[in-house]
DRENVEXGU-489670 format. One record per atom (N, C-alpha, C): residue in three letters; x, y, z. Coordinates in steps of 0.05 Angstrom, whole numbers, plus 5000, padded with zeros to 4 digits. Atoms other than C-alpha are relative to their C-alpha. Layout:
ALAXYZ;...
END
This chain:
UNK499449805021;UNK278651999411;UNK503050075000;UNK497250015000;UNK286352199438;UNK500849804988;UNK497750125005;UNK288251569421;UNK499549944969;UNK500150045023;UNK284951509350;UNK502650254988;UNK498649685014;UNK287952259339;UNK504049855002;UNK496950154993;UNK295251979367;UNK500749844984;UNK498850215021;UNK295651359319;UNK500950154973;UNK500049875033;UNK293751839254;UNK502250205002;UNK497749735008;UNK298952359263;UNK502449825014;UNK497450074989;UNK304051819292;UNK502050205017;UNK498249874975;UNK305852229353;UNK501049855017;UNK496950234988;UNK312551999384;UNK498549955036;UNK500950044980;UNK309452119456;UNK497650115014;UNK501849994994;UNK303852189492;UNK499450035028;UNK498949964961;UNK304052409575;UNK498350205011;UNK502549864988;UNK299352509617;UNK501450055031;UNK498050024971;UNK301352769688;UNK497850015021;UNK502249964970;UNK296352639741;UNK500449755017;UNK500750214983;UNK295252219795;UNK497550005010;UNK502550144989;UNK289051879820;UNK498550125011;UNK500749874977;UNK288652189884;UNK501950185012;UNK498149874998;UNK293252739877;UNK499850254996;UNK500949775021;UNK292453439868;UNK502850215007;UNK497749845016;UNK297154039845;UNK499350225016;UNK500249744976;UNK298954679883;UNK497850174983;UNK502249855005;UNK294855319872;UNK499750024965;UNK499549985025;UNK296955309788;UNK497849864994;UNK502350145004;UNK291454809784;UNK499949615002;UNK499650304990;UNK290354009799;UNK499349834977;UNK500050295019;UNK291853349754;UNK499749875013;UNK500150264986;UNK289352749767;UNK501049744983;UNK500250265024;UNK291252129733;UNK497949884998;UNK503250215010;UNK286751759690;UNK501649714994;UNK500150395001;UNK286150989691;UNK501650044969;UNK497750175025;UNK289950609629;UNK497950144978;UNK501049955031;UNK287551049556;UNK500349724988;UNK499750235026;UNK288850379527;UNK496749955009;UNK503850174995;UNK281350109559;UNK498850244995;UNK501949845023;UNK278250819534;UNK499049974979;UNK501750045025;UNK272850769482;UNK499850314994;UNK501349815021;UNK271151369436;UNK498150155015;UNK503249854990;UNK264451529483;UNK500850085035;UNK499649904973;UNK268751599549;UNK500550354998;UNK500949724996;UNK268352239586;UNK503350045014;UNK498050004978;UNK275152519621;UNK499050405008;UNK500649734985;UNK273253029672;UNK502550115007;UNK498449774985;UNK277253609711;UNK502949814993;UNK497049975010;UNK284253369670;UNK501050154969;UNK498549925012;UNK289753669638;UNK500849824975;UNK497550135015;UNK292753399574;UNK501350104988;UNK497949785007;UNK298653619551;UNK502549814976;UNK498750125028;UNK301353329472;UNK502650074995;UNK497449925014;UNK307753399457;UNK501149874970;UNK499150035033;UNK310153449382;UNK501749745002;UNK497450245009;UNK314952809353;UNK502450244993;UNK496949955012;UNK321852949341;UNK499749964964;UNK500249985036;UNK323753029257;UNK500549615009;UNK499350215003;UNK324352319238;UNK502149874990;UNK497750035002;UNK331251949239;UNK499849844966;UNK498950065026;UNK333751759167;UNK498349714993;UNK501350275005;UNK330751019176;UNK497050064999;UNK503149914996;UNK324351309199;UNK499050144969;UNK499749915027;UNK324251759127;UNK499549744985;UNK499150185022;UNK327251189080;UNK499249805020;UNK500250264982;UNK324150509117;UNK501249804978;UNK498850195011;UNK326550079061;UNK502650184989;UNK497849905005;UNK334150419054;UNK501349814986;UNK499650175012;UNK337650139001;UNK503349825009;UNK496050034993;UNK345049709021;UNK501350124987;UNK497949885009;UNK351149889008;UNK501449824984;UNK498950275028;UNK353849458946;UNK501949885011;UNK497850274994;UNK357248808964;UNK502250084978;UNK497150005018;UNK364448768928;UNK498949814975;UNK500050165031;UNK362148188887;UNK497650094980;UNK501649835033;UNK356248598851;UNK501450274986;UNK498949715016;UNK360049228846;UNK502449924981;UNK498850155022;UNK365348748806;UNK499249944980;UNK501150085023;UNK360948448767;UNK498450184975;UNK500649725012;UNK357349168743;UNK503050194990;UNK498149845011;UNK364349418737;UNK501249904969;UNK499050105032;UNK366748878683;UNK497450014984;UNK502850035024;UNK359048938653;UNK500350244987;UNK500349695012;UNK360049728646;UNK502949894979;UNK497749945021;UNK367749548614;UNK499249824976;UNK500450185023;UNK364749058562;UNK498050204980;UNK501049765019;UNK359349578542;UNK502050174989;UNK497749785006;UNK365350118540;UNK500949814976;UNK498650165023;UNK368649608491;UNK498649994981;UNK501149955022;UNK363249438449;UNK498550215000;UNK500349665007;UNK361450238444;UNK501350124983;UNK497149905012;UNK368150358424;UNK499849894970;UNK498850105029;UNK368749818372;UNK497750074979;UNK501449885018;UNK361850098345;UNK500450274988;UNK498849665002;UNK364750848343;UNK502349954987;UNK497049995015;UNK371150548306;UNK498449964972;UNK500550115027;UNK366650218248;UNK498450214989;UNK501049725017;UNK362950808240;UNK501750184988;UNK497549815021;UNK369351168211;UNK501049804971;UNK499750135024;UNK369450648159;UNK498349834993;UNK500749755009;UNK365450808120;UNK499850155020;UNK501549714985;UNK363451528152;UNK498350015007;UNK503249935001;UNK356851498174;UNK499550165017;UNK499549754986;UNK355052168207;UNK498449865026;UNK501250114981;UNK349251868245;UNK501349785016;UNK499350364981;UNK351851128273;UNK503150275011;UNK497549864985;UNK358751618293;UNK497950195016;UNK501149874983;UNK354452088327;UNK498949855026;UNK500950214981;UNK350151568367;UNK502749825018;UNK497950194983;UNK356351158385;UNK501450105005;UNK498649824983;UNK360051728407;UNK498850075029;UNK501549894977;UNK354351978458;UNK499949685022;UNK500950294988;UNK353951158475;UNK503250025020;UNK498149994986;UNK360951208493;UNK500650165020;UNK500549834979;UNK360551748528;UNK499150015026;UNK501750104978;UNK355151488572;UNK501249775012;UNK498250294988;UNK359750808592;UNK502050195017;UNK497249784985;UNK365551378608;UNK498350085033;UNK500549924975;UNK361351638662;UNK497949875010;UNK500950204985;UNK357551088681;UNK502349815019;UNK498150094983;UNK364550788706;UNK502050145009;UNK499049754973;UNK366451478740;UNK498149925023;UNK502050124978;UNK359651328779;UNK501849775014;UNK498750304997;UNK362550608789;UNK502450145028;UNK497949944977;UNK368950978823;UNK499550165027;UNK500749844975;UNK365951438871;UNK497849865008;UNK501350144987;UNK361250908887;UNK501349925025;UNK499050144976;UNK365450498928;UNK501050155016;UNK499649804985;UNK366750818990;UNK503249915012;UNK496850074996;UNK373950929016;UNK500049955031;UNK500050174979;UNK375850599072;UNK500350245026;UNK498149724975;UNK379451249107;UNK496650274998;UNK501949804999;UNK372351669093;UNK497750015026;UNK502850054973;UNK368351879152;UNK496750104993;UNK503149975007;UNK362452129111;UNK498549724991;UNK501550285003;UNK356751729105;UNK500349924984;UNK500150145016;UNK357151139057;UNK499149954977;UNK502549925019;UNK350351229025;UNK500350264989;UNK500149685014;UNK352251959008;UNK500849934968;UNK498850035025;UNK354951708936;UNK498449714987;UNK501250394996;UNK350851018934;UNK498650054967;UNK501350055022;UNK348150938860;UNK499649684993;UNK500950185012;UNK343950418838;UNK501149754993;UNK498250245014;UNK347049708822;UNK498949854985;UNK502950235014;UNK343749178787;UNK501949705013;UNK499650264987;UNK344048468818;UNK501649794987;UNK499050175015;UNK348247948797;UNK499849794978;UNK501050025009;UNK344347718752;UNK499650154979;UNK500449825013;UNK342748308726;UNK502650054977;UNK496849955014;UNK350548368708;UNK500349864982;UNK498150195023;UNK351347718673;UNK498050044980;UNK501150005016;UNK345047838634;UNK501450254983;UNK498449785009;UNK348548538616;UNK502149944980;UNK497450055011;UNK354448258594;UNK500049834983;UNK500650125024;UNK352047808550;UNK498450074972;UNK501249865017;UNK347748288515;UNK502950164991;UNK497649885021;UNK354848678503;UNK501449834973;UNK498550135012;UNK358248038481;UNK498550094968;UNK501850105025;UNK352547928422;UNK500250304988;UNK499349715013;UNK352848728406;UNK502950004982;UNK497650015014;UNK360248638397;UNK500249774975;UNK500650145030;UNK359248038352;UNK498450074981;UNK502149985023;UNK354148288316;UNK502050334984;UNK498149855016;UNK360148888302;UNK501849864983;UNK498450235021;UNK364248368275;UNK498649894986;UNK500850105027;UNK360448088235;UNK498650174982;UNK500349845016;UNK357548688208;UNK503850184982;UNK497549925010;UNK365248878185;UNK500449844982;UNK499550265020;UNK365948118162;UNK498750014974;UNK502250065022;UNK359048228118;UNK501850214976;UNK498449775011;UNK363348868090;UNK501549954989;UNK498350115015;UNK369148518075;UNK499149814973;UNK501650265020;UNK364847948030;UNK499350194979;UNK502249805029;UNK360348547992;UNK502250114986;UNK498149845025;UNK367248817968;UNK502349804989;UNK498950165017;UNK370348227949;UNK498649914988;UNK502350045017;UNK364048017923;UNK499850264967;UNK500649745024;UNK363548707880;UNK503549964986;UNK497550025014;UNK371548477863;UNK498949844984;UNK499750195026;UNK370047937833;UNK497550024985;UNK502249955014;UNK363748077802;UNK502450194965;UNK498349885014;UNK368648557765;UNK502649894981;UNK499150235015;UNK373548087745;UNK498349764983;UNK501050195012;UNK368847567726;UNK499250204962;UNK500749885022;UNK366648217675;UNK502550004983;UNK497650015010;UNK374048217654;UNK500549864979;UNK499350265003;UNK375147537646;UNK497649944972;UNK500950075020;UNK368747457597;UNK501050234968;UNK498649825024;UNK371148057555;UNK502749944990;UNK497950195002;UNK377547737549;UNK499549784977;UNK500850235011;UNK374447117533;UNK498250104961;UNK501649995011;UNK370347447482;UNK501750164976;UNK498049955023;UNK376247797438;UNK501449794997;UNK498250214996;UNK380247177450;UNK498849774974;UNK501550165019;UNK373646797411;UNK500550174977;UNK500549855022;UNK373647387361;UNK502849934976;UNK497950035008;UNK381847317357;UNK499749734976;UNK500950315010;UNK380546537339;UNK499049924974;UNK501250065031;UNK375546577287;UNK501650154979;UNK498949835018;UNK379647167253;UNK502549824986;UNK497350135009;UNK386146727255;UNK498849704975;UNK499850205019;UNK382546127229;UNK498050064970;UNK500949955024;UNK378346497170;UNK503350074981;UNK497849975011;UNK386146717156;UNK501549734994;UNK499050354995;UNK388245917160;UNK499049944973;UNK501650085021;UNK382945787108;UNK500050184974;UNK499549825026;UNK385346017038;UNK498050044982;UNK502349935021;UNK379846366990;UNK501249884974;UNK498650075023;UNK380746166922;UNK501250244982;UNK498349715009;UNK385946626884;UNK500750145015;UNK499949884967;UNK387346856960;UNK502749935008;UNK497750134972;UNK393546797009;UNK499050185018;UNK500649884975;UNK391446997066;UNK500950035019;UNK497650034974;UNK396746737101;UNK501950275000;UNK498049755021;UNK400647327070;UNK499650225023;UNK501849824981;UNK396647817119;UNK501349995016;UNK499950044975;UNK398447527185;UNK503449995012;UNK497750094994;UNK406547387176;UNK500750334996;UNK498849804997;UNK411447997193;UNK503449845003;UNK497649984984;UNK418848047204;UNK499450045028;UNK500949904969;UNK416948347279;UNK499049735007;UNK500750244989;UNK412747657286;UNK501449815010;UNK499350114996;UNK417747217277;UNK502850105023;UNK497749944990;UNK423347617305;UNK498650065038;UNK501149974984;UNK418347737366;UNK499749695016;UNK499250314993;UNK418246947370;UNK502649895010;UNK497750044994;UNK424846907372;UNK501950085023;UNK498949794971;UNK426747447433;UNK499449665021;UNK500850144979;UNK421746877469;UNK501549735000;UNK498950295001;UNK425246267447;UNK503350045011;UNK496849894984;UNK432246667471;UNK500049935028;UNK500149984970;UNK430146817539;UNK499349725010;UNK500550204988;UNK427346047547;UNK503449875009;UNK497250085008;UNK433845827530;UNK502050115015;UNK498349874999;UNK437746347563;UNK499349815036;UNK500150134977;UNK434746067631;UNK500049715000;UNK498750214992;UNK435045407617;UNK503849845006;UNK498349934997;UNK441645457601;UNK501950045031;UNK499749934981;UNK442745767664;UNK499149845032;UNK500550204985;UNK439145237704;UNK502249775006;UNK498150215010;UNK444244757669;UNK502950145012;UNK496949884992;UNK450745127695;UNK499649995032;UNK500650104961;UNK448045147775;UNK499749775001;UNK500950244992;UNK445544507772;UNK503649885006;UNK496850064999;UNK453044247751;UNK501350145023;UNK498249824974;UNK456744867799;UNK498749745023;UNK501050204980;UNK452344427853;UNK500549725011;UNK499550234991;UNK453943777840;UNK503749904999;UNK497750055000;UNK461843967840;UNK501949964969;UNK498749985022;UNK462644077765;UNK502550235005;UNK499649795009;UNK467144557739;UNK499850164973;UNK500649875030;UNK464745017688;UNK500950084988;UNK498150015023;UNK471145197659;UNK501249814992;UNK499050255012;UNK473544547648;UNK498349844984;UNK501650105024;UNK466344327614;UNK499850184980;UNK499349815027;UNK467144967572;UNK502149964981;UNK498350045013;UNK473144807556;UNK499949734976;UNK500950315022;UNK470644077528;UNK498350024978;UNK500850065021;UNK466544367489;UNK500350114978;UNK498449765010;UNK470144947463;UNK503550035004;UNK496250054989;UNK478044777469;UNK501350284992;UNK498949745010;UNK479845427424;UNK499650195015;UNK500849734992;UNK476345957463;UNK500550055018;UNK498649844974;UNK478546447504;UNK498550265005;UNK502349754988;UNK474547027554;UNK501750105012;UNK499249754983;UNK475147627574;UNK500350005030;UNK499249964973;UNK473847417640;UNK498949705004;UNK501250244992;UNK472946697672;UNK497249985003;UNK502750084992;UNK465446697694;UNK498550084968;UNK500449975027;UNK464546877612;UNK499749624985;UNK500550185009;UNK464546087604;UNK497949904995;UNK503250085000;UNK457146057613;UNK500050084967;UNK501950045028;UNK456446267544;UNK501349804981;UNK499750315015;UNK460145667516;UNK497649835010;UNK501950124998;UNK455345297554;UNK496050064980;UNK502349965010;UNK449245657526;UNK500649994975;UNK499450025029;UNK452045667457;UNK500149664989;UNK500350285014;UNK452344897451;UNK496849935010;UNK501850024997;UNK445244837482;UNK498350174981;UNK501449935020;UNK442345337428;UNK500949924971;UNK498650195024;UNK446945017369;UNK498149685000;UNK501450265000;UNK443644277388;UNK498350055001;UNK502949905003;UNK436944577396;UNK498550094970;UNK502049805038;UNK436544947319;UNK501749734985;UNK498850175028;UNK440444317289;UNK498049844994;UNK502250125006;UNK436044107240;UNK497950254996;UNK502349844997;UNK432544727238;UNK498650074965;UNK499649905034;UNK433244827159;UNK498749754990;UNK501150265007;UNK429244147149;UNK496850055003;UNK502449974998;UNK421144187143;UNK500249825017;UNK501450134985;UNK420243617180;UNK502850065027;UNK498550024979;UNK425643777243;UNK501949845001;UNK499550294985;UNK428643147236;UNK499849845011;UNK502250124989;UNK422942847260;UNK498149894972;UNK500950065015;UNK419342397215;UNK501349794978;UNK499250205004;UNK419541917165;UNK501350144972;UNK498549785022;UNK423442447107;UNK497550004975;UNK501449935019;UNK417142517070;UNK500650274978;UNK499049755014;UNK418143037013;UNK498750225003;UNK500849814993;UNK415943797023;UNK497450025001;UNK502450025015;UNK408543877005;UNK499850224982;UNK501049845015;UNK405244356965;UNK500650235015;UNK500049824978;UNK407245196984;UNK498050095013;UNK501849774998;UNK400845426993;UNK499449735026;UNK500150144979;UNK398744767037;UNK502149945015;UNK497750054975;UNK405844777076;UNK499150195011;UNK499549744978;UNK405045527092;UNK497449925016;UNK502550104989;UNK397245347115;UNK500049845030;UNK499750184978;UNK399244747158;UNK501650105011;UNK499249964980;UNK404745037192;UNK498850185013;UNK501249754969;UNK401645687220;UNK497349825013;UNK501650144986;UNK395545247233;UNK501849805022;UNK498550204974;UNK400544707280;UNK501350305013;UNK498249954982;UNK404045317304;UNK497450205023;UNK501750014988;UNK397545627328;UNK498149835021;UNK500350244984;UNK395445007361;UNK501549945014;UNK497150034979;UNK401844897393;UNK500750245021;UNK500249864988;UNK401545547426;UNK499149995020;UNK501849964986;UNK395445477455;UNK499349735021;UNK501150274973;UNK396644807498;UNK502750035015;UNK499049954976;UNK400844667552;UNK502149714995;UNK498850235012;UNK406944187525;UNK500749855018;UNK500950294986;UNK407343757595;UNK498349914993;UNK502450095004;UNK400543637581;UNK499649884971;UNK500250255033;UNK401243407505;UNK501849855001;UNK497550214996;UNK408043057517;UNK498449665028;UNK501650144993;UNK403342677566;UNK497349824992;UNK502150055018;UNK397142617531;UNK500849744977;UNK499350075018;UNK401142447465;UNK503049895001;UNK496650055001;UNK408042057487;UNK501049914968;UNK499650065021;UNK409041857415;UNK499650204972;UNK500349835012;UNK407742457381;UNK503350184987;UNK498049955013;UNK413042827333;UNK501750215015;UNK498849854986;UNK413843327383;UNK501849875031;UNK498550224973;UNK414942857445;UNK503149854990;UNK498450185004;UNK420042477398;UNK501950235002;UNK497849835000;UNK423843177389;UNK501450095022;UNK498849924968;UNK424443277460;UNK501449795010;UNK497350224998;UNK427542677464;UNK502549894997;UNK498150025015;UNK432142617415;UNK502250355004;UNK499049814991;UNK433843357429;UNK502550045020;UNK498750044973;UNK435643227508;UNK502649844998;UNK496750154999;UNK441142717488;UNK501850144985;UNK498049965017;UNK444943117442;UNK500450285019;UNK499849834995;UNK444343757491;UNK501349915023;UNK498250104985;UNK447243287545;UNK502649905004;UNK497250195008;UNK452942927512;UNK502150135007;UNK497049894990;UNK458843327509;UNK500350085032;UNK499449914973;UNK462043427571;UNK498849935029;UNK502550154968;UNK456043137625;UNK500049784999;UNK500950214992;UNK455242517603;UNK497549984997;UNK503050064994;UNK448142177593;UNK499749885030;UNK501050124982;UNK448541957657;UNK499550255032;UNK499049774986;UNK449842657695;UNK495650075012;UNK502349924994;UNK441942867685;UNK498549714994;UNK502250255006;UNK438942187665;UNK498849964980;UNK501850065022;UNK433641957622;UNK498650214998;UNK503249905007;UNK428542417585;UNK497949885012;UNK501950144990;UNK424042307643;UNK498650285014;UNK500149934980;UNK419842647691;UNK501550185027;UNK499449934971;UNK423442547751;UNK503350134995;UNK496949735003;UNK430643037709;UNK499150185016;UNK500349764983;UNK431743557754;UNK499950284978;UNK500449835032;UNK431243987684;UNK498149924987;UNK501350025019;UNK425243687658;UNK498250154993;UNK501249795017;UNK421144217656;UNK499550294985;UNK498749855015;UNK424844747641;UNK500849964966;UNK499850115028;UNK427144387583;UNK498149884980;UNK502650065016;UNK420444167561;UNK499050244990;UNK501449775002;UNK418744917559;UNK502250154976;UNK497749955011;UNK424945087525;UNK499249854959;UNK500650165029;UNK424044517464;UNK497250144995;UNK502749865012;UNK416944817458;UNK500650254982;UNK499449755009;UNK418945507448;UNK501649914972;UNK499450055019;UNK423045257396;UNK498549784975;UNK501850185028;UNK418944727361;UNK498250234986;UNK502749854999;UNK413045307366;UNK501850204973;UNK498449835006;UNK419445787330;UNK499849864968;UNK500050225024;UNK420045237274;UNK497749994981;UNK502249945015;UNK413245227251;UNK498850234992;UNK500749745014;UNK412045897243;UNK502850164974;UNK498949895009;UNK418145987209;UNK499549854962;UNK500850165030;UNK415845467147;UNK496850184993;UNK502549895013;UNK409245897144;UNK501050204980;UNK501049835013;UNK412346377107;UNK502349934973;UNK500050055033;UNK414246467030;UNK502250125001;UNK498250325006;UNK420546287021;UNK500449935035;UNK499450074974;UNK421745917088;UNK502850145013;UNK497849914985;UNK425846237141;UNK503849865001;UNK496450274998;UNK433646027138;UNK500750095021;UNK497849964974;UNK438545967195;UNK502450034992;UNK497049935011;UNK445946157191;UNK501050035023;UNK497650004981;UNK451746117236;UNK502950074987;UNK498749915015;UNK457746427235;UNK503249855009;UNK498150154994;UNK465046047248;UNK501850115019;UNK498149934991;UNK471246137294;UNK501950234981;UNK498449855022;UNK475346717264;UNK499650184978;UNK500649765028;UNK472147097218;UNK498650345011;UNK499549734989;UNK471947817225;UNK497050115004;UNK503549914997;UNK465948227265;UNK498650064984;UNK502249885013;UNK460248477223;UNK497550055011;UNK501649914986;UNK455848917251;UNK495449944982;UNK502450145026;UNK450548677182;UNK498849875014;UNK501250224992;UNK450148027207;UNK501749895022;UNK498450044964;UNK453447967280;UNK498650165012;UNK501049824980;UNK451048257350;UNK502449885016;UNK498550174981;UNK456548127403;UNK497750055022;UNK502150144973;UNK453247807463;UNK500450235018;UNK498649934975;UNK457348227513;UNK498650355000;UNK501349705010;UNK452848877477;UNK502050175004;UNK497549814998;UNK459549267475;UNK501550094975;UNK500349835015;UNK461449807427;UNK502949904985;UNK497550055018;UNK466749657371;UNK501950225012;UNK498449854993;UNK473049987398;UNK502550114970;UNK498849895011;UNK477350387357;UNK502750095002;UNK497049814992;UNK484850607352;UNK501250074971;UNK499049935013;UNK488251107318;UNK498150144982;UNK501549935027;UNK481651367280;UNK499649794990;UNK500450215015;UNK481350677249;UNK497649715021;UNK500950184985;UNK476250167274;UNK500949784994;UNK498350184994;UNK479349597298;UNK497249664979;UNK502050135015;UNK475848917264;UNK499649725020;UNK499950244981;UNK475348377321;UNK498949714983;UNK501650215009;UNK474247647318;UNK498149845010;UNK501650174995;UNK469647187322;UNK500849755012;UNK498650124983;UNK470946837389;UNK498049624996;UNK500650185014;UNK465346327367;UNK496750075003;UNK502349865000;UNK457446387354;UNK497549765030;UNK502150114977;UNK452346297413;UNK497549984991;UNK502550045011;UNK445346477378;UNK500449964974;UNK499850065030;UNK444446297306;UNK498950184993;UNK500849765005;UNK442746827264;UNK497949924980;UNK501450145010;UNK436446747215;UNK499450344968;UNK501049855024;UNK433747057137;UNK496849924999;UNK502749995005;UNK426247277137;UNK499450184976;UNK500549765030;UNK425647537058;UNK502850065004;UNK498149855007;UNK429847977049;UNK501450155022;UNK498949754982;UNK431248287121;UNK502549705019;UNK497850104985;UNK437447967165;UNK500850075027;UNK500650024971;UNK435847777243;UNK503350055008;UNK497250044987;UNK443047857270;UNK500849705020;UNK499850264990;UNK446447217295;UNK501250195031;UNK499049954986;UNK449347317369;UNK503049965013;UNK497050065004;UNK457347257370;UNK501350045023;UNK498249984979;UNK462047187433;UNK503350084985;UNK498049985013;UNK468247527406;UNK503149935015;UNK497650124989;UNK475247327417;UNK501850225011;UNK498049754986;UNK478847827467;UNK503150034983;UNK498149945018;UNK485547687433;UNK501350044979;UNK499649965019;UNK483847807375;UNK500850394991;
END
């Protein structure tokens, strides 16, 4: 029975004090008993003492029998970069929640972040310092096995991609919702553009007892055509003077070739001799129905001239004259661009300066865009009743503010109360009659005059 009782309460010791054949002063006598291990349950122990003594508390191992280690370096590494990858993709979920705002996903991924922050304070007061004499285990939190880590860290990676590509999907739905928006544009567009079309060509097609064409022509139209056929001109022009500066011309000495009389206000004023013989060879011929193109057939009928030209000049608008000069090398327009280029080259360059009407001119498509604007200028100007004239005005003859603009846009000067009457240094734009109203030509005046 002691020794069943002894196992169940795991008492530390167990001491018996007798001997055999021994006995104890007058306090009273122990004897020892034979080996308790060979005791059964039904033995008897006569005239002895026993005397139990309690266990001691139990030491820390005794308590905790499976105590947990103290984290190797290479797991507490590998939980440290697993916690900073969570921390990361935490973060980058707590950034995309501010764009958009979403109260919830910012709330949650604030508290997430939060929890990484002091999951890798844990992390720091885990490891124990080398100089500390408290116990080891006093700070010991939990690790997860190496294993555990890389599976961790791979669940961050896929979190964080799955942030990126929820940003990416974001970026798509709003360029998607762009162009959805445009595409609405683009058919509305398309759909006054058809309306424009039919309107222009029910105006093409004369009722009987009708002009219709009558409707659609303005002063403003043509003079609105004309701004655009300036500015082509004004840069090609201007293409044509660098190109030369480049290849070691000089541009007062080809000014001078082509213009010997004239004299500027200021040297770098030679450019507009240049542009003035490139818009002179461009309108010569302009006072001819057929361009000077063709085989001199005689005018036609007014009501079928005005008809056909706004119909060619509407058509001519609407294509792309590399692309018909290609299409159509033999066409009336291709021949004008041909015949054009040599007479805008001659003086002073040489045909051999820019080459053939080809391609591979370092001007050819400037100048293809250029002759358009003007062919396009041409046909609209025969649509109307009486056909548009051109006019130029000579060396020498005195300003008129009627029918002159000086180029240099500078104010007639005056002396004495008397306005002075300058001359006419020589003409750069041609000036043109729509009816009755009078386009102004554009005149470079003569300083010493």
């Amino acid at each position: 029975m002691l020794q069943k009782f002894a196992l169940a309460f795991k008492t530390k010791t167990i001491e018996f004090f007798a001997e055999e054949e021994e006995e104890e002063d007058d306090n009273g006598s122990i004897r020892a008993v034979d080996d308790l291990v060979g005791l059964t349950a039904d033995a008897i122990i006569t005239d002895q003492r026993v005397v139990v003594l309690k266990p001691d508390p139990a030491p820390v191992s005794a308590q905790n029998p499976n105590p947990s280690p103290s984290p190797d370096p290479e797991t507490l590494i590998c939980t440290l970069f697993a916690t900073l990858s969570s921390f990361e993709s935490a973060y980058l979920h707590f950034q995309t929640a501010h764009s958009p705002v979403l109260p919830s996903a910012l709330c949650s991924a604030d508290a997430e972040v939060v929890s990484h922050l002091r999951r890798l304070s844990d992390l720091k007061h885990s490891f124990p310092s080398p100089n500390s004499t408290s116990d080891p285990n006093s700070n010991y939190i939990d690790l997860n096995s190496c294993l555990q880590t890389q599976v961790l860290d791979n669940q961050n990676l896929l979190r964080t991609f799955d942030a990126v590509i929820n940003r990416l999907q974001t970026d798509i739905d709003r360029k998607d919702a762009e162009s959805a928006e445009l595409r609405l544009s683009l058919n509305e567009i398309e759909l006054v553009n058809e309306r424009l079309a039919a309107r222009l060509d029910r105006a093409c097609t004369p009722a009987p007892g009708e002009e219709n064409v009558e409707n659609l022509l303005s002063v403003s139209v043509f003079d609105s055509v004309l701004r655009d056929s300036c500015r082509v001109m004004h840069r090609f022009a201007k293409s044509l003077a660098d190109l030369m500066r480049r290849s070691g011309w000089d541009l007062f000495s080809v000014a001078k070739s082509i213009c010997p009389d004239a004299n500027y206000a200021k040297p770098g004023h030679c450019r507009y001799t240049i542009l003035s013989h490139v818009c002179l060879r461009m309108f010569d011929g302009f006072d001819s129905y057929g361009f000077g193109i063709g085989s001199g057939d005689p005018e036609p009928d007014l009501q079928v001239r005005r008809n056909d030209s706004l119909r060619q000049f509407i058509e001519h608008s609407a294509v792309d004259p590399l692309e018909l000069i290609g299409s159509e090398p033999h066409s009336e327009f291709a021949q004008f661009c041909e015949r054009k280029y040599t007479k805008v080259i001659q003086p002073g360059t040489g045909p051999g300066f820019l080459g053939r009407f080809e391609p591979s001119s370092p001007l050819y498509e400037p100048y293809v865009a250029m002759a358009s604007s003007i062919w396009a200028l041409h046909l609209l100007a025969w649509a109307y009743d009486p056909a548009v004239e051109i006019f130029q005005v000579g060396r020498g003859m005195e300003f008129s503010i009627v029918y002159m603009e000086n180029i240099l846009r500078r104010k007639v000067v005056t002396l004495c109360g008397k306005v002075t009457r300058p001359k006419v240094g020589f003409t750069v734009i041609p000036g043109f009659r729509v009816g009755g109203t009078v386009i102004q030509c554009r005149v470079y005046l003569d300083p010493s005059s």
